[in-house]
Backbone as numpy.savetxt, mean C-alpha at the origin, in Angstrom:
# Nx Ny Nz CAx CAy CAz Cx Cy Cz
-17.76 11.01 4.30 -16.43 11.59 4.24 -16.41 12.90 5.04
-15.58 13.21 5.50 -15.23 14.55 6.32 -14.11 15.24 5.95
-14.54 16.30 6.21 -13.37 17.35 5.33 -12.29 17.93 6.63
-11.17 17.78 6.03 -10.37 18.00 7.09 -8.38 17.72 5.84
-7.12 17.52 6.77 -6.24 17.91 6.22 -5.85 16.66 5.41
-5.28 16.67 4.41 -4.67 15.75 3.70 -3.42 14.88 4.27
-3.28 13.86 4.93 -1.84 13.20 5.77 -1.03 13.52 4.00
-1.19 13.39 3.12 -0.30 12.94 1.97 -0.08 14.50 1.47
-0.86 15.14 0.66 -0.92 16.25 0.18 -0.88 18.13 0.77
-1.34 17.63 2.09 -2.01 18.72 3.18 -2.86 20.05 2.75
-3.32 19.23 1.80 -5.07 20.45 1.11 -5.97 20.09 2.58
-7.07 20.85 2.28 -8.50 20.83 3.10 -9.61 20.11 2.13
-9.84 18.86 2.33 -10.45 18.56 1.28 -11.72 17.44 2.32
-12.58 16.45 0.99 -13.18 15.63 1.64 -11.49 14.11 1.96
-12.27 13.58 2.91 -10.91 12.35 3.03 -11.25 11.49 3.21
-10.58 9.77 2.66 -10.75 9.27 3.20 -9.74 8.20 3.85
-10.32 7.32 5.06 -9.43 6.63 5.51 -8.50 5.36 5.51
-7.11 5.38 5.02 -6.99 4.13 4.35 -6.05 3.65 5.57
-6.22 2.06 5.95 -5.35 1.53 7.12 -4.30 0.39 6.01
-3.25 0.66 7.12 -2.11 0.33 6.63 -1.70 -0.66 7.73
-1.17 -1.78 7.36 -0.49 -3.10 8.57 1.25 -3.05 7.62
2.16 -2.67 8.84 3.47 -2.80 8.64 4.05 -3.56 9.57
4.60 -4.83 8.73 5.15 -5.69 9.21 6.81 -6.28 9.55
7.35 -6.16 10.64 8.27 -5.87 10.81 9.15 -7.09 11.43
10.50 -6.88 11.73 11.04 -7.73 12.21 10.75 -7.46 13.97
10.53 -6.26 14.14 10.07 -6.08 15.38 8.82 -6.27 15.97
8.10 -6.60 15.29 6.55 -6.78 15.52 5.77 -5.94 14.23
4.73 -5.59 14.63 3.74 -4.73 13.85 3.04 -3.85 13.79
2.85 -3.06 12.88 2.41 -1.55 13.51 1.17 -1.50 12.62
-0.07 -1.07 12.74 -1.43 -0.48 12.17 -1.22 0.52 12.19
-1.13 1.61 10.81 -1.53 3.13 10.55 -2.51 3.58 10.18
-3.46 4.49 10.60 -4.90 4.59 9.62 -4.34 6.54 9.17
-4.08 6.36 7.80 -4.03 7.92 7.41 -5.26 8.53 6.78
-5.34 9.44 6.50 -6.47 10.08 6.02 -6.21 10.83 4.37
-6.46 10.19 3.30 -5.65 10.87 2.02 -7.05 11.36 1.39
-6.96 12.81 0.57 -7.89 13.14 -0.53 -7.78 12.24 -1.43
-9.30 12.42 -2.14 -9.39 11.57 -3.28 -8.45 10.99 -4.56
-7.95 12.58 -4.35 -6.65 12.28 -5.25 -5.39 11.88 -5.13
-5.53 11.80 -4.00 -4.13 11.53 -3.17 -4.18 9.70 -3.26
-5.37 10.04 -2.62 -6.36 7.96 -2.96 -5.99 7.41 -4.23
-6.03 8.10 -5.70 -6.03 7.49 -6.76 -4.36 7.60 -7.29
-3.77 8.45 -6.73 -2.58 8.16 -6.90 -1.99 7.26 -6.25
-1.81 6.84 -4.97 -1.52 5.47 -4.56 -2.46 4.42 -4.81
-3.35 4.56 -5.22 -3.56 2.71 -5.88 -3.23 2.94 -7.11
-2.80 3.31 -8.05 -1.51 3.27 -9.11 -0.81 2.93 -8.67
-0.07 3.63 -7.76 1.65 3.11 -7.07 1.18 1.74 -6.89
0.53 1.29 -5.91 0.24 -0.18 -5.53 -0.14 -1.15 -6.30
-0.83 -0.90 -7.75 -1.01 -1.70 -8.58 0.47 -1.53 -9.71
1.19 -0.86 -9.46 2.51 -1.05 -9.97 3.60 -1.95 -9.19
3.56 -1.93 -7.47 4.06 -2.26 -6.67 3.82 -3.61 -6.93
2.38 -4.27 -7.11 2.01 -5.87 -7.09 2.16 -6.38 -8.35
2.69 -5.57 -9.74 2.87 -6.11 -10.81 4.21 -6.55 -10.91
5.01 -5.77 -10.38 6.26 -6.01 -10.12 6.97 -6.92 -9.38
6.13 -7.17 -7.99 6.44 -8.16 -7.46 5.93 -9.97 -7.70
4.75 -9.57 -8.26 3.75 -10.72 -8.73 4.75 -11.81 -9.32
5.07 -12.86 -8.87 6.11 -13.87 -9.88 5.57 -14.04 -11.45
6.38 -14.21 -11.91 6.35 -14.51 -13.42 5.54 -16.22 -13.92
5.34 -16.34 -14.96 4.98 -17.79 -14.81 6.49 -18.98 -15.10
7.51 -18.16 -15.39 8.99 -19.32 -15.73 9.45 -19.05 -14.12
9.18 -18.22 -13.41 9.21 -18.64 -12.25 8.83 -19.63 -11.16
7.76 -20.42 -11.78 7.33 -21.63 -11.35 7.96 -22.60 -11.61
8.98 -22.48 -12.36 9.74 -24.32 -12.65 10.77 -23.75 -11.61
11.21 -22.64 -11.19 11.64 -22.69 -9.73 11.28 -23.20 -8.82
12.78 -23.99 -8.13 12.24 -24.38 -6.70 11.97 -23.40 -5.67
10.66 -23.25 -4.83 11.06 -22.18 -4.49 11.03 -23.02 -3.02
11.27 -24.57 -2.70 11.49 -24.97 -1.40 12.79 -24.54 -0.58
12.91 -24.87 0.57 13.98 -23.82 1.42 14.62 -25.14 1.47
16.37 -25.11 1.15 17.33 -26.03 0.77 17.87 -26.49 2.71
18.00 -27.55 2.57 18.33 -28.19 4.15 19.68 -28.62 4.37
């Protein structure tokens, strides 16, 4: 790890590097930011809130989820 500025927080801390793929209607973009540790453990909370939320349900399966013609 190397110490340097926080992209999220902007402390001087150790960092590390997390890459990001954003996917677009325009194409796609790769970000690699650099977050403190804590900055780190606060977004994988957000993100494990983000995938609980989106995660389908199981009565969501007697949905069709085929695309109607």
């Amino acid at each position: 790890m190397n110490i340097d500025i926080c992209d999220r927080c902007g402390e001087k801390k150790p960092l590390e590097t997390y890459s990001y793929r954003v996917v677009a209607e325009d194409g796609t973009i790769n970000l690699d930011v650099k977050y403190c540790t804590d900055c780190c453990d606060e977004i994988e909370e957000l993100m494990k809130a983000c995938l609980l939320y989106t995660s389908p349900s199981p009565r969501d399966a007697t949905l069709s989820r085929k695309p109607s013609c």
